[in-house]
Predicted model as a PDB file, atoms N, CA, C, CB and O in Angstrom, pLDDT in the B-factor column:
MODEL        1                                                                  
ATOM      1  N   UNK A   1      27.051 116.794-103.273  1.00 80.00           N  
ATOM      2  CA  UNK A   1      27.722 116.613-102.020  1.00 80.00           C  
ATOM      3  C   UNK A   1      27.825 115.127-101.672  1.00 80.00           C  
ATOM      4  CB  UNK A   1      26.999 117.375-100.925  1.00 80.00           C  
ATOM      5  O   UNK A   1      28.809 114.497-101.284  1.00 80.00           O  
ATOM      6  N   UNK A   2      26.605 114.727-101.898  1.00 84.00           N  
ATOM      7  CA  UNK A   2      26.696 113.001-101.366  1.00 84.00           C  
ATOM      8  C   UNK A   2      27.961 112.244-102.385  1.00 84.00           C  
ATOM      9  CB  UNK A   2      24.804 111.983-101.746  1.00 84.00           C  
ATOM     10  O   UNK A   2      28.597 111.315-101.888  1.00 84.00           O  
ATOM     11  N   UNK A   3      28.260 112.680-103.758  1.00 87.00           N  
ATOM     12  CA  UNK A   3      28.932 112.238-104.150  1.00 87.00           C  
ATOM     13  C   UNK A   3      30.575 112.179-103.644  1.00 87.00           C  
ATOM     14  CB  UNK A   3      28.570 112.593-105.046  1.00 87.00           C  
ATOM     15  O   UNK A   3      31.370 111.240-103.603  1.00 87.00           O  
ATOM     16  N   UNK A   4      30.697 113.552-103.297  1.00 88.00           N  
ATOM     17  CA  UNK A   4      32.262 113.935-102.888  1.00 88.00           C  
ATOM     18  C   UNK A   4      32.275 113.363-101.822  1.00 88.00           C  
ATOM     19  CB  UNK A   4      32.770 115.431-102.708  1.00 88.00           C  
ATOM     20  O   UNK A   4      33.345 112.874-101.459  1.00 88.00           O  
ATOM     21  N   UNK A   5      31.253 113.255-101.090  1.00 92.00           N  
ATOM     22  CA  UNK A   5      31.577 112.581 -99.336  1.00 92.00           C  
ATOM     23  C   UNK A   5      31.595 110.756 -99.768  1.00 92.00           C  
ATOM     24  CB  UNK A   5      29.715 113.084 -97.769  1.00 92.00           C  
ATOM     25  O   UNK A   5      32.345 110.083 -99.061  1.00 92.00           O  
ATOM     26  N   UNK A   6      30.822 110.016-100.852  1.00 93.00           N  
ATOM     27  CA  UNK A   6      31.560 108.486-100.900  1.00 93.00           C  
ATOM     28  C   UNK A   6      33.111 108.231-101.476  1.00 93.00           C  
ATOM     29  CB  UNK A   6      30.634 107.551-101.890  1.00 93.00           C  
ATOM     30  O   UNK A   6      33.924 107.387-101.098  1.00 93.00           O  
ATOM     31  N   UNK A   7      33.252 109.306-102.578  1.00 91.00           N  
ATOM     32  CA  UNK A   7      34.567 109.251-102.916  1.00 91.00           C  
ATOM     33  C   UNK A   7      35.805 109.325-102.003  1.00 91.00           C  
ATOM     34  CB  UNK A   7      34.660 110.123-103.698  1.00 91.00           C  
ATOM     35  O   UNK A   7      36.916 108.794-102.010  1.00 91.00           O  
ATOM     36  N   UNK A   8      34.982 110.437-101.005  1.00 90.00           N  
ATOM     37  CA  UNK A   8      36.079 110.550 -99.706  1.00 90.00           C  
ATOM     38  C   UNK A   8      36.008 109.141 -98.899  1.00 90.00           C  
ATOM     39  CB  UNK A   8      35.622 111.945 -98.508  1.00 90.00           C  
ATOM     40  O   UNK A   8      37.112 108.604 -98.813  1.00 90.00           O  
ATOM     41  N   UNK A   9      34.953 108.438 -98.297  1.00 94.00           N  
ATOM     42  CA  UNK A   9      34.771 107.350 -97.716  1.00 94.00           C  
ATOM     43  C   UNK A   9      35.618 106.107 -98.382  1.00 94.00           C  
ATOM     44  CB  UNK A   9      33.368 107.188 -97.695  1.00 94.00           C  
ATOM     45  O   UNK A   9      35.961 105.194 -97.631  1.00 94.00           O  
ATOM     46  N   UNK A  10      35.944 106.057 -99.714  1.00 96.00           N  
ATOM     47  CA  UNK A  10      36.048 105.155-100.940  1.00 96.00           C  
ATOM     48  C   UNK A  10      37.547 105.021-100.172  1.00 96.00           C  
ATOM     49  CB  UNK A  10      35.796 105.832-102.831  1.00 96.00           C  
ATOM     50  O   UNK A  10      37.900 103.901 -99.805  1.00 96.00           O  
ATOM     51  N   UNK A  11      38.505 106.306 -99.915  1.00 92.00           N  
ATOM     52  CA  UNK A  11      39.407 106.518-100.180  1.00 92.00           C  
ATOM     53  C   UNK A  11      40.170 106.136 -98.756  1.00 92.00           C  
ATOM     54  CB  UNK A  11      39.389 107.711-100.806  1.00 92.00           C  
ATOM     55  O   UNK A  11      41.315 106.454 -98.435  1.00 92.00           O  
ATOM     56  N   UNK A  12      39.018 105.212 -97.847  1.00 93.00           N  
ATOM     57  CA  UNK A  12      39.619 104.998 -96.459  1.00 93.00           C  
ATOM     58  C   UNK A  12      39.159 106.106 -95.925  1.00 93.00           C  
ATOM     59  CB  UNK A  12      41.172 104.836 -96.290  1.00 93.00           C  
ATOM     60  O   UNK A  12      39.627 106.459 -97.008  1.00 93.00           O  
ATOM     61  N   UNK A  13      38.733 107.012 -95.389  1.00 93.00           N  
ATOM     62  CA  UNK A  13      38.754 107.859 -94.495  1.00 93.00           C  
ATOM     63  C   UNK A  13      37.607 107.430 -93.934  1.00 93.00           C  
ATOM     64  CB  UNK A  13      38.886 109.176 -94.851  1.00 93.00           C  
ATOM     65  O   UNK A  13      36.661 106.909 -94.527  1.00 93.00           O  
ATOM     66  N   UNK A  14      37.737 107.735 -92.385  1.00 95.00           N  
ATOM     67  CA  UNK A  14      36.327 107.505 -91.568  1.00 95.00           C  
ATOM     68  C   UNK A  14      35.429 108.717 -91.694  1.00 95.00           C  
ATOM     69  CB  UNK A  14      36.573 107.250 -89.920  1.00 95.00           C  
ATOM     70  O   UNK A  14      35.769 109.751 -92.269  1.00 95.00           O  
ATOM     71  N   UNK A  15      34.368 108.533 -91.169  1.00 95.00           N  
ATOM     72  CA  UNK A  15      33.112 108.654 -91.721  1.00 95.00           C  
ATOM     73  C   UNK A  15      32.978 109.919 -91.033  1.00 95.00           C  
ATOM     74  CB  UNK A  15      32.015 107.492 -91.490  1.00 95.00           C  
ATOM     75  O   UNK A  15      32.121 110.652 -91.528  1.00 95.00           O  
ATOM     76  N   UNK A  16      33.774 110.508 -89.729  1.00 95.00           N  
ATOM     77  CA  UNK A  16      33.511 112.132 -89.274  1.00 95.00           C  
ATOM     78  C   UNK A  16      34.911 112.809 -89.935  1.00 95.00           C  
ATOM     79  CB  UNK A  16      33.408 112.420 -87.230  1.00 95.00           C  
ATOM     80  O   UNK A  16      35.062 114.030 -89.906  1.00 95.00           O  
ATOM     81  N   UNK A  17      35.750 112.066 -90.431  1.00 93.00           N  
ATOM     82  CA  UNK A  17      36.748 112.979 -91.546  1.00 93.00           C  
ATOM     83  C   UNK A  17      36.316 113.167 -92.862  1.00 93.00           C  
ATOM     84  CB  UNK A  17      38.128 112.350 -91.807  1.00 93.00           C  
ATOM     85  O   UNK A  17      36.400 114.279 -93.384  1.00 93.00           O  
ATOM     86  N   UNK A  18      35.855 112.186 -93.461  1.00 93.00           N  
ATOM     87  CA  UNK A  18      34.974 112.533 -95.085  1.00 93.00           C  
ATOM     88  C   UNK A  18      34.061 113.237 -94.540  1.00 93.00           C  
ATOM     89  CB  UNK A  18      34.191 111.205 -96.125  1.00 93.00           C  
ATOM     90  O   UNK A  18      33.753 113.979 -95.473  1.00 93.00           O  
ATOM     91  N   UNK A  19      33.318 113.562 -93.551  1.00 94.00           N  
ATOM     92  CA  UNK A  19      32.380 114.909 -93.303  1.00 94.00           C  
ATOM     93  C   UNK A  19      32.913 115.750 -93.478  1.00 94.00           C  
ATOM     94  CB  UNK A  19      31.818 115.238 -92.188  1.00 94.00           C  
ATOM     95  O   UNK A  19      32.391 116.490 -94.312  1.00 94.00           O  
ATOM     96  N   UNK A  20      34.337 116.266 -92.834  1.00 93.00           N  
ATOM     97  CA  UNK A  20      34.939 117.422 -92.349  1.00 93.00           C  
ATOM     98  C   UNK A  20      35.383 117.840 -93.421  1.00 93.00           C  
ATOM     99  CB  UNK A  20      35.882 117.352 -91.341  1.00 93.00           C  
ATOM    100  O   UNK A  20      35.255 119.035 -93.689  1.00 93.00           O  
ATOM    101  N   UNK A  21      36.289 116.584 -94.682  1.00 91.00           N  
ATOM    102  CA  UNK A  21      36.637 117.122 -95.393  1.00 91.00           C  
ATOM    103  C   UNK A  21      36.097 117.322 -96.681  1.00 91.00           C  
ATOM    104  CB  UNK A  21      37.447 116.835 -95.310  1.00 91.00           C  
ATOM    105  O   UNK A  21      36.678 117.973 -97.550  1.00 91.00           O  
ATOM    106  N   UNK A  22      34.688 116.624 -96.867  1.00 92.00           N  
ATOM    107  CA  UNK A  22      33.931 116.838 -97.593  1.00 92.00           C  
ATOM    108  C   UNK A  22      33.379 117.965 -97.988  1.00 92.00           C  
ATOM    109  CB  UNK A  22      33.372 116.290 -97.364  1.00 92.00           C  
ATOM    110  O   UNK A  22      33.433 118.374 -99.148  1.00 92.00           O  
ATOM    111  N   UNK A  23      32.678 118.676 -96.829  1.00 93.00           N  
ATOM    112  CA  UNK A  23      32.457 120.062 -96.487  1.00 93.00           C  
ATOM    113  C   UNK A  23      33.001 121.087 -96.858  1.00 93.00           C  
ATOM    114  CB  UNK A  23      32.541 120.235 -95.521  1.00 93.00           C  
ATOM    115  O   UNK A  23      32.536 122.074 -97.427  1.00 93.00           O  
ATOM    116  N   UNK A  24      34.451 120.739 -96.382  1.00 93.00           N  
ATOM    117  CA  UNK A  24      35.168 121.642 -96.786  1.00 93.00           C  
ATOM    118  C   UNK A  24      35.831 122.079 -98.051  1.00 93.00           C  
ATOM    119  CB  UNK A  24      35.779 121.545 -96.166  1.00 93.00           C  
ATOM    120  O   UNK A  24      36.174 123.176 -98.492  1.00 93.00           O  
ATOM    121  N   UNK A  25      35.921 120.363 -98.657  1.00 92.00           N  
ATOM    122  CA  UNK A  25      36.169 120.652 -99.990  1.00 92.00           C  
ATOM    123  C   UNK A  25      34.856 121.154-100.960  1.00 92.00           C  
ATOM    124  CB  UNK A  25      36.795 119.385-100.517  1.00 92.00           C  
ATOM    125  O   UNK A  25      35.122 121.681-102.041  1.00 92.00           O  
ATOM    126  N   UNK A  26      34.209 121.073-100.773  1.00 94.00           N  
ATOM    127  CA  UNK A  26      32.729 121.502-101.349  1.00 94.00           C  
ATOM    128  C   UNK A  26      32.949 123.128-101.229  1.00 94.00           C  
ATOM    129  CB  UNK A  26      31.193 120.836-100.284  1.00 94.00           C  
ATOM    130  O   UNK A  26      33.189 123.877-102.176  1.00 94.00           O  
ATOM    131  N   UNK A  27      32.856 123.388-100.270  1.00 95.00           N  
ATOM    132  CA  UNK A  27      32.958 125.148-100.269  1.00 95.00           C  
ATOM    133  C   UNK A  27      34.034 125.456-100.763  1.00 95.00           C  
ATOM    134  CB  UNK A  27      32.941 125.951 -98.915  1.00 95.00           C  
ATOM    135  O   UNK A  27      33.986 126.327-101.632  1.00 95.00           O  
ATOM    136  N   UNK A  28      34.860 125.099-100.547  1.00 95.00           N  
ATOM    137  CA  UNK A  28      36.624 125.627-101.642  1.00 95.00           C  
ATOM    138  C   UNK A  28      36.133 125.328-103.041  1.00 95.00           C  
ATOM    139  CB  UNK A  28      38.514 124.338-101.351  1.00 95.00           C  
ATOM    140  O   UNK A  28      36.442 126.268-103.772  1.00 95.00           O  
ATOM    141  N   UNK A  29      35.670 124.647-103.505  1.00 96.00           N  
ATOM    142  CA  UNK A  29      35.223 124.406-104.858  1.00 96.00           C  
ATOM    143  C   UNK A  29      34.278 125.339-105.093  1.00 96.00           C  
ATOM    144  CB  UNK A  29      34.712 123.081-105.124  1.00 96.00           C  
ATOM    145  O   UNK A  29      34.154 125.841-106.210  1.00 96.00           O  
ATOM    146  N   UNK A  30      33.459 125.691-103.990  1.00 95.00           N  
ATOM    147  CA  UNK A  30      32.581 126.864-104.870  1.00 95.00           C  
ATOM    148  C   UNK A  30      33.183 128.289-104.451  1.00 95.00           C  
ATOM    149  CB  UNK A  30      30.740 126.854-104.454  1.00 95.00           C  
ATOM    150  O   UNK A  30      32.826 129.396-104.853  1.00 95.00           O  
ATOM    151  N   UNK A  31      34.092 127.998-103.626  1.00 96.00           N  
ATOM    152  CA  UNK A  31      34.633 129.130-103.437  1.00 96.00           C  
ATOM    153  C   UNK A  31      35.778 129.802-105.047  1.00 96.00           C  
ATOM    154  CB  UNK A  31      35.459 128.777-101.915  1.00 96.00           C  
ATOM    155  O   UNK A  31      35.945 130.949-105.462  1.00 96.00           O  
ATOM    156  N   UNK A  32      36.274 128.602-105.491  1.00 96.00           N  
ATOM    157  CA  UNK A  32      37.278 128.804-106.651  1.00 96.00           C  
ATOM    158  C   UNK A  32      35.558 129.141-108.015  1.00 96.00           C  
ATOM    159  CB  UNK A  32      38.710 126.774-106.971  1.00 96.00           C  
ATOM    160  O   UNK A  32      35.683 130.242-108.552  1.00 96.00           O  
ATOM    161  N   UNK A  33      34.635 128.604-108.342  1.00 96.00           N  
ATOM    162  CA  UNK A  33      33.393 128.586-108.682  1.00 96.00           C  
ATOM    163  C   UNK A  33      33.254 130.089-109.017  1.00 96.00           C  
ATOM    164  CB  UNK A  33      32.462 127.979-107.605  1.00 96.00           C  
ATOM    165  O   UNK A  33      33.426 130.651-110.099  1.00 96.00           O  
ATOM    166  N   UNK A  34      32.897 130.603-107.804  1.00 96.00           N  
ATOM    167  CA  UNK A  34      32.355 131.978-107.076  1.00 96.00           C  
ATOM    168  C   UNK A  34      33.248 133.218-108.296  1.00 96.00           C  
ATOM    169  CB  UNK A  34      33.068 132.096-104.894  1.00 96.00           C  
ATOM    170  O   UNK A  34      32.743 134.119-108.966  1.00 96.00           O  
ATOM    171  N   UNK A  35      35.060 132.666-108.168  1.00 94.00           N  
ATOM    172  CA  UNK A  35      35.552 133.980-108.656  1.00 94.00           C  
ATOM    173  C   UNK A  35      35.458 133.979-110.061  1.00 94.00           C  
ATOM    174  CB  UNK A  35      36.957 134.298-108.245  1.00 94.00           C  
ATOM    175  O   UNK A  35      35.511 135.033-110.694  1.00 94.00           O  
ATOM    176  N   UNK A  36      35.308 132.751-110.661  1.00 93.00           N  
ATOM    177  CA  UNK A  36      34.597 132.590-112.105  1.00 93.00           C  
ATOM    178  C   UNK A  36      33.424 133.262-112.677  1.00 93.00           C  
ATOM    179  CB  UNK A  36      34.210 131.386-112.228  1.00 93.00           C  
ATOM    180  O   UNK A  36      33.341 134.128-113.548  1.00 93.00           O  
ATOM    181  N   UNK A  37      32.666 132.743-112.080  1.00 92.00           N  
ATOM    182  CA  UNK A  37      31.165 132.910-112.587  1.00 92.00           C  
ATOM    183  C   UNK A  37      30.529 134.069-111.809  1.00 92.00           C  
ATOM    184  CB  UNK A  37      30.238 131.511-112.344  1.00 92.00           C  
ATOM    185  O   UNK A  37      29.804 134.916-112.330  1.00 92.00           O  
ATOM    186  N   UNK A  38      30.911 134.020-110.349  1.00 91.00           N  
ATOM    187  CA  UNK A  38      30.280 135.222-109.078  1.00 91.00           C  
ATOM    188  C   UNK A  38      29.060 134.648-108.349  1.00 91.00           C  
ATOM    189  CB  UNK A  38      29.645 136.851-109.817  1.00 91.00           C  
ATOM    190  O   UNK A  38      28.357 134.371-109.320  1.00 91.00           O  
ATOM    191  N   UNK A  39      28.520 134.374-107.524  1.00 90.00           N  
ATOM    192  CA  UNK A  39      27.751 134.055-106.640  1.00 90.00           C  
ATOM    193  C   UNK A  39      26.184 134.365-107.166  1.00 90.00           C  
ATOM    194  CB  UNK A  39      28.223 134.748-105.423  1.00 90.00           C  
ATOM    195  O   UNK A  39      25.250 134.115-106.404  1.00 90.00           O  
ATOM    196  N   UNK A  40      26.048 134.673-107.906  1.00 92.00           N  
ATOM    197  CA  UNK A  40      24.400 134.694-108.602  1.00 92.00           C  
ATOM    198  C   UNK A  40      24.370 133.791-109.550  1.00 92.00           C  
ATOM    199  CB  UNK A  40      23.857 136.094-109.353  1.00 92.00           C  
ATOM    200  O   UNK A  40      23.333 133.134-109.464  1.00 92.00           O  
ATOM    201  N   UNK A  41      25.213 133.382-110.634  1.00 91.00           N  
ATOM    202  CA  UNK A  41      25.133 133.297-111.315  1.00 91.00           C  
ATOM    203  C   UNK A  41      25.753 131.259-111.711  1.00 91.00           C  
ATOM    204  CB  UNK A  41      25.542 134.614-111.614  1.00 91.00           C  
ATOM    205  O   UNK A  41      25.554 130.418-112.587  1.00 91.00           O  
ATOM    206  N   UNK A  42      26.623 131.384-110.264  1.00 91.00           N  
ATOM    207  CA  UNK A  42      27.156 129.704-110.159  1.00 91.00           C  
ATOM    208  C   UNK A  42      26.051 128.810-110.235  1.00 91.00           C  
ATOM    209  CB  UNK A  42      27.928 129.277-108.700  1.00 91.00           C  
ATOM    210  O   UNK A  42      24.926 129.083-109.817  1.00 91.00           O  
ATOM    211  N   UNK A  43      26.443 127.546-110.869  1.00 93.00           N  
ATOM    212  CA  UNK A  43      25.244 126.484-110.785  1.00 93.00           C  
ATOM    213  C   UNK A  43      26.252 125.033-109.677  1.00 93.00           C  
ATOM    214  CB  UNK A  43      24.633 125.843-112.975  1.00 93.00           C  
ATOM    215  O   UNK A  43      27.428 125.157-109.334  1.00 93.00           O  
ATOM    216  N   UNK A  44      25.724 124.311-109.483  1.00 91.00           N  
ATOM    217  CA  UNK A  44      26.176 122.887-108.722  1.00 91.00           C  
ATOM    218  C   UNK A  44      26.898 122.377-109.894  1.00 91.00           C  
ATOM    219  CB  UNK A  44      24.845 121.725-108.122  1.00 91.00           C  
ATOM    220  O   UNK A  44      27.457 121.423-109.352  1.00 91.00           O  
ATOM    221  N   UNK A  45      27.232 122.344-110.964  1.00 93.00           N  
ATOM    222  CA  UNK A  45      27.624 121.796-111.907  1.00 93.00           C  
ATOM    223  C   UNK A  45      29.030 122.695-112.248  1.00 93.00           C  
ATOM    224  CB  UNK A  45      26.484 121.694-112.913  1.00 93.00           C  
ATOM    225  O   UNK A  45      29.924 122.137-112.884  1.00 93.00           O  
ATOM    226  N   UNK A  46      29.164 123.848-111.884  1.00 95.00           N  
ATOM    227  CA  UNK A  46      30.028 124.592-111.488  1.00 95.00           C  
ATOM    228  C   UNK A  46      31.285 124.088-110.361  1.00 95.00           C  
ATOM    229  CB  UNK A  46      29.235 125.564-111.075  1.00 95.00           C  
ATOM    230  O   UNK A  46      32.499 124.018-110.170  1.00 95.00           O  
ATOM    231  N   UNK A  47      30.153 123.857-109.898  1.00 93.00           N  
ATOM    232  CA  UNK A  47      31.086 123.056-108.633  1.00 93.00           C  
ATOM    233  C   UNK A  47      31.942 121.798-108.179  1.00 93.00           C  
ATOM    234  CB  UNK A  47      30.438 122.898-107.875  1.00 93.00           C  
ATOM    235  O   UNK A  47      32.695 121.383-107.297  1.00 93.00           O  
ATOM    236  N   UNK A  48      31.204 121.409-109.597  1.00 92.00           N  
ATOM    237  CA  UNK A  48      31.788 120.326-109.378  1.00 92.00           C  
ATOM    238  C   UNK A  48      33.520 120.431-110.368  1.00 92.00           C  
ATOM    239  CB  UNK A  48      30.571 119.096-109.847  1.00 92.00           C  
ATOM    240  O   UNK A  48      34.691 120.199-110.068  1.00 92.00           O  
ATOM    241  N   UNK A  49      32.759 120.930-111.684  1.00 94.00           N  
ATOM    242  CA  UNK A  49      34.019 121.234-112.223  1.00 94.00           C  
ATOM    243  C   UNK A  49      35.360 121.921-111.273  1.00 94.00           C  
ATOM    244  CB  UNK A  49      33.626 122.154-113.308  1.00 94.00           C  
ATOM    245  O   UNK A  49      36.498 121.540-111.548  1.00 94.00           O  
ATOM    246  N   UNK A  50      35.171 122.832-110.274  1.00 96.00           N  
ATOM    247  CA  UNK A  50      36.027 123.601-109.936  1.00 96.00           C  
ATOM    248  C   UNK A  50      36.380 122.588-108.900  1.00 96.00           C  
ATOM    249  CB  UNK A  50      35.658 125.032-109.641  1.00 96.00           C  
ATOM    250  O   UNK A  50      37.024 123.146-108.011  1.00 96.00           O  
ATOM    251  N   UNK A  51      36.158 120.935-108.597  1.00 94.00           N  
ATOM    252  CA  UNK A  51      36.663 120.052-107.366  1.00 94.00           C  
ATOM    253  C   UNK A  51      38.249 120.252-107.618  1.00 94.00           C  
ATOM    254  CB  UNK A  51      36.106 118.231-107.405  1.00 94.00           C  
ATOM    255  O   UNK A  51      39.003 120.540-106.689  1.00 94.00           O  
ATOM    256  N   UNK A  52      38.711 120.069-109.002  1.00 93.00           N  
ATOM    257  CA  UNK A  52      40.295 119.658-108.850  1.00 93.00           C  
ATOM    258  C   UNK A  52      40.895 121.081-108.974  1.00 93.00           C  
ATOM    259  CB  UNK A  52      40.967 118.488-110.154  1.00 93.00           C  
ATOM    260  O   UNK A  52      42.038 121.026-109.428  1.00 93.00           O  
ATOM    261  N   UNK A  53      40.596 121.968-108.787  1.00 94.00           N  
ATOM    262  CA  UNK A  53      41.153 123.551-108.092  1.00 94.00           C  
ATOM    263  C   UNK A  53      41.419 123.182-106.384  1.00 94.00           C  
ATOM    264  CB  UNK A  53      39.600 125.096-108.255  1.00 94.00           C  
ATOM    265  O   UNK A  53      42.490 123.199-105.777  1.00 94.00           O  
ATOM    266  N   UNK A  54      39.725 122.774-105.753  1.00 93.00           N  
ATOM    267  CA  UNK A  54      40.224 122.800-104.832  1.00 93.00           C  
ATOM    268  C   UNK A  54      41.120 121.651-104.327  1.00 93.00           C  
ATOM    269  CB  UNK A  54      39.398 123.101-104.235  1.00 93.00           C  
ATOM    270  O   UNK A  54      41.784 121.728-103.294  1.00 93.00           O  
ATOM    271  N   UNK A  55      41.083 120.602-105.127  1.00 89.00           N  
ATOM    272  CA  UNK A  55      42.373 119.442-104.447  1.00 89.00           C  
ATOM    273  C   UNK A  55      43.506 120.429-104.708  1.00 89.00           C  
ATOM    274  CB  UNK A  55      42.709 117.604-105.426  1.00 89.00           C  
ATOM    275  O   UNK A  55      43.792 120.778-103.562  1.00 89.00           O  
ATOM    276  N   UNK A  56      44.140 120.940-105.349  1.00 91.00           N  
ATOM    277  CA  UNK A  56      45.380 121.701-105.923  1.00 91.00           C  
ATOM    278  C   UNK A  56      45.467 123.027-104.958  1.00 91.00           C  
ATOM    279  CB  UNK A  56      45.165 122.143-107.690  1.00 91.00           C  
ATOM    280  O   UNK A  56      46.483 123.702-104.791  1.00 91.00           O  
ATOM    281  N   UNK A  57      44.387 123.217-104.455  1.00 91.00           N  
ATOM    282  CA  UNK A  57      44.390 124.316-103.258  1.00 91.00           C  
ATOM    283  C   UNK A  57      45.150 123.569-102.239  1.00 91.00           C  
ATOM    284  CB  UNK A  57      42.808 124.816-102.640  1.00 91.00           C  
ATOM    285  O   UNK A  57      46.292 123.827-101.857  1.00 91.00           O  
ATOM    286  N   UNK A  58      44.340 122.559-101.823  1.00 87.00           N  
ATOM    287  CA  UNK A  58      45.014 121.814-100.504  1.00 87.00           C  
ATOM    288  C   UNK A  58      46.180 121.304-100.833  1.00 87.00           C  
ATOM    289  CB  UNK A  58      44.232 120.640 -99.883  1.00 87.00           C  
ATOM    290  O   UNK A  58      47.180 121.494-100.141  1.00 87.00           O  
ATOM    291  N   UNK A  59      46.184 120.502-102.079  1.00 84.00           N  
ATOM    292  CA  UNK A  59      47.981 119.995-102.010  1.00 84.00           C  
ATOM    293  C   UNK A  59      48.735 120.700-101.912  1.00 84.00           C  
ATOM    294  CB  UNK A  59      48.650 119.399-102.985  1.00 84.00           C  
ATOM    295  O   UNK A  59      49.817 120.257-101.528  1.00 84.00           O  
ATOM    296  N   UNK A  60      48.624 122.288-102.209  1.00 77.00           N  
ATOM    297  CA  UNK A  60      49.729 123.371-102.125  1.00 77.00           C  
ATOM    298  C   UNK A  60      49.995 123.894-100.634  1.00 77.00           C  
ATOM    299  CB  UNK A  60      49.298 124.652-103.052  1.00 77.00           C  
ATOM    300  O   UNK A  60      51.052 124.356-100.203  1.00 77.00           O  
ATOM    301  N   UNK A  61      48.919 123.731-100.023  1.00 77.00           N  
ATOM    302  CA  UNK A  61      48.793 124.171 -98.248  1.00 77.00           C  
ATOM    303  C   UNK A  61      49.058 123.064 -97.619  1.00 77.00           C  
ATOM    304  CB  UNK A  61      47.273 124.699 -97.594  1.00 77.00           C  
ATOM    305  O   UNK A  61      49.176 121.959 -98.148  1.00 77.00           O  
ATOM    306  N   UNK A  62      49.171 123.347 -96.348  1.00 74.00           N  
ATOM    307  CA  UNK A  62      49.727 122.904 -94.975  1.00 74.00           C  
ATOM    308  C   UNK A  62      48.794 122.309 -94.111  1.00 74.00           C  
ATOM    309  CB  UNK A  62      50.293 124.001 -94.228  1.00 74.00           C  
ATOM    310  O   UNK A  62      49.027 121.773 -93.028  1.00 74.00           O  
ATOM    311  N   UNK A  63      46.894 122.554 -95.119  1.00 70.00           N  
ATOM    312  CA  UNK A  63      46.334 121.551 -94.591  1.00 70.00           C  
ATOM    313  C   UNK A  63      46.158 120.237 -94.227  1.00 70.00           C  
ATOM    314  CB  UNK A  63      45.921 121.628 -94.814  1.00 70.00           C  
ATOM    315  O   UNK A  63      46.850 119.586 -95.010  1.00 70.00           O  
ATOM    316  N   UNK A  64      45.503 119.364 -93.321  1.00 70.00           N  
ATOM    317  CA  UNK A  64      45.743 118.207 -93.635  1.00 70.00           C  
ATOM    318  C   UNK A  64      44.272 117.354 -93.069  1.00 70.00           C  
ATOM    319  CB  UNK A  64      47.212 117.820 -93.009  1.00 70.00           C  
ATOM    320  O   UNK A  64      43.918 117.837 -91.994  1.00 70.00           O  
ATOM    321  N   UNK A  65      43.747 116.705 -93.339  1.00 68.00           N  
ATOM    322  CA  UNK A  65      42.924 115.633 -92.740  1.00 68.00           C  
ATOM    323  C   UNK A  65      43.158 114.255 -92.570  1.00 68.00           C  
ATOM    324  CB  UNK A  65      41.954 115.605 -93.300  1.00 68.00           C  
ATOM    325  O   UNK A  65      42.307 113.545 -92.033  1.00 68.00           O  
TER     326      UNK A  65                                                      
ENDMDL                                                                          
END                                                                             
């Protein structure tokens, strides 16, 4: 987590938006994680792999930070 939240900071964003979207990208990543592997069985290393799912989640949506 600490990692995805400096990369976000790196990237210009202030410091309660790399929270928000840190967070959030963290759980979308284990959320894409989850339908792989399933929730017992995911590791953090899982998660990380599945980060550029969730960028490709958000670039496709209407989210925004």
């Amino acid at each position: 987590m600490t990692g995805i939240l400096t990369s976000i900071l790196a990237q210009g964003y202030a410091a309660e938006k790399a929270a928000v979207f840190g967070v959030f990208l963290h759980g979308l990543a284990g959320d894409h994680a989850k339908k792989q592997y399933g929730a017992q069985s995911m590791t953090a290393t899982d998660i990380i792999s599945h980060l550029s799912d969730a960028y490709f989640t958000i670039s496709d949506s209407d989210i925004t930070f």
